[in-house]
N, C-alpha and C positions, 0 to 999 in steps of 0.2 A: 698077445700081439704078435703077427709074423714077422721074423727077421729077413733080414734085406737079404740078399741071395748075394752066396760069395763075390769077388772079383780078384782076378787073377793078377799074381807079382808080375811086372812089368818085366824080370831077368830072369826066373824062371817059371809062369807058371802055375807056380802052385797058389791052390784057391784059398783066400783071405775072408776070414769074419771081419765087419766091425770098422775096417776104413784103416787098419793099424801097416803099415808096411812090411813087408815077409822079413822077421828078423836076422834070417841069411845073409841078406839085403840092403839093413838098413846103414845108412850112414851113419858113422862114428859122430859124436860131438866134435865140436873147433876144439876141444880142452886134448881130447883126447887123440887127434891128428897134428898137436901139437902146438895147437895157438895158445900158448900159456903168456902170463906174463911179464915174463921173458922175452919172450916174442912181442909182444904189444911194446917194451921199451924199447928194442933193440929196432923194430918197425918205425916209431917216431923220430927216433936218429936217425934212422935213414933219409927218411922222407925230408928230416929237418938239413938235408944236404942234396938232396935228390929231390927238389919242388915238382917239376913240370912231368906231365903225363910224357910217358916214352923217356924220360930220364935212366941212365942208369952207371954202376962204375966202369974205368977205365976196363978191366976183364971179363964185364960181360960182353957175350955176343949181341951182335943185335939182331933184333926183329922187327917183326911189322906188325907188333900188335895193338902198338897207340895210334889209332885213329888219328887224332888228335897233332899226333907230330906231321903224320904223312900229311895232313892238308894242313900244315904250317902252323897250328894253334898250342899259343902255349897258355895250354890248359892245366892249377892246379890238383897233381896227382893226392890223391888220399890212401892208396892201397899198395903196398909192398907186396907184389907181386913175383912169385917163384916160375923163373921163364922155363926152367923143366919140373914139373909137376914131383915134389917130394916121395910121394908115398908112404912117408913114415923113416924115411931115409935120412937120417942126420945130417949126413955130407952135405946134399941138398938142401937140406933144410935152412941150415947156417950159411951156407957158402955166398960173400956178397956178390962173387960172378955170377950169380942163377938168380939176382933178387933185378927186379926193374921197378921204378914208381907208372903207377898208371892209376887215373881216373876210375873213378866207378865204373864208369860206364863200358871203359874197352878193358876193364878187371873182367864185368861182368859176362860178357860177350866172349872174352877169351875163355874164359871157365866153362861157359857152359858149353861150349863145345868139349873141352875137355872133359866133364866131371859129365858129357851125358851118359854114361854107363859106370856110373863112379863103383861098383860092385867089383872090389879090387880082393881076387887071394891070392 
């Protein structure tokens, strides 16, 4: 049977068998970017204090990334959201000044703009 003809890593490149992502490449697991947990309790606390999308503590900065608040809706947040992107960075990681609650939805939207080149060394 002929095999499908390479396609190439989307960051660098190089030609792929198989449909499999360039292990250079590939995204870490949640376990191992940190979402342990730990993370998952410490997450529910939050949120269980931080309801409404675009919620967040007195220390963090704000921003504009709950949809949701700018057009006045208070929309229940489900996702603890890191308003500077951790990298594996502890500080960040934990800090409740860098956590905000947000919706799926402006989670989803915020990330992906961020994580579209997630290929982080």
């Amino acid at each position: 049977m002929p095999m499908a003809p390479p396609k190439p890593c989307r960051t660098c490149g190089r030609l792929l068998y198989g449909g499999a992502p360039c292990p250079d490449h590939r995204r870490p697991s949640s376990y191992a970017r940190g979402y342990t947990r730990e993370w998952s309790a410490y997450s529910q606390r939050f949120l269980g204090v931080h309801k409404y999308c675009g919620d967040r503590g007195p220390s963090a900065p704000a921003t504009d990334h709950s949809r949701c608040r700018a057009q006045g809706l208070q929309v229940l947040a489900n996702v603890t959201d890191h308003i500077e992107p951790h990298r594996g960075d502890p500080g960040l990681m934990w800090s409740p000044a860098n956590h905000q609650a947000l919706c799926s939805t402006c989670h989803n939207r915020k990330t992906a703009t961020e994580d579209s080149g997630f290929a982080q060394r």
